[in-house]
C-alpha positions as CSV (number, residue, x, y, z in Angstrom):
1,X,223.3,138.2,102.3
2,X,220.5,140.3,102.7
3,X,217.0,139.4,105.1
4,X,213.5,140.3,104.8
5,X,210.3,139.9,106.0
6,X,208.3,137.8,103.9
7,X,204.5,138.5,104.4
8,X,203.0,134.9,103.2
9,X,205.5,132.9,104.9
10,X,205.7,135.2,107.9
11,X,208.9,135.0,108.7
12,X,212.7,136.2,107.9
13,X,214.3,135.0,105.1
14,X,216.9,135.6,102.4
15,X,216.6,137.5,99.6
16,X,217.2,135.7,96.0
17,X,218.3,137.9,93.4
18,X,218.9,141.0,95.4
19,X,219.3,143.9,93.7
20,X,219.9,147.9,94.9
21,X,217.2,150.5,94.5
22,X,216.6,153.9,94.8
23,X,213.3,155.0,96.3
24,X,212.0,158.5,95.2
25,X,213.0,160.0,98.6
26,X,216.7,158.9,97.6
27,X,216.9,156.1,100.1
28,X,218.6,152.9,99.5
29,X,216.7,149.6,99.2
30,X,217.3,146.1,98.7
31,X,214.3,144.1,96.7
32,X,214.2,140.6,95.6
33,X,212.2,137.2,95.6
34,X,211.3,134.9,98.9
35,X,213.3,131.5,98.3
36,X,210.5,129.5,99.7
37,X,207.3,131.1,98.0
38,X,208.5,132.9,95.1
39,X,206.8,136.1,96.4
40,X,208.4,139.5,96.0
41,X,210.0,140.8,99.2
42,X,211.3,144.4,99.8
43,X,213.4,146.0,102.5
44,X,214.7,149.8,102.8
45,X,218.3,150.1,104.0
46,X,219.9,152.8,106.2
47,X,220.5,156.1,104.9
């Protein structure tokens, strides 16, 4: 599964409900929802 950084509970966690993006500059990123505080939690993958 996929980590991020989540910035209220300041620390790594799994994303829930991952899903694939495409930023504008064409690079891929994973966004989702911290399983702990429900807050939105982002992270750009390598190109």
């Amino acid at each position: 599964m996929a980590t991020a950084y989540c910035m209220k509970c300041r620390k790594k966690v799994e994303i829930r409900n991952p899903s694939r993006v495409m930023l504008k500059n064409r690079r891929p990123a994973t966004r989702g929802v911290c399983p702990a505080c429900g807050t939105k939690v982002f992270r750009i993958e390598k190109a």
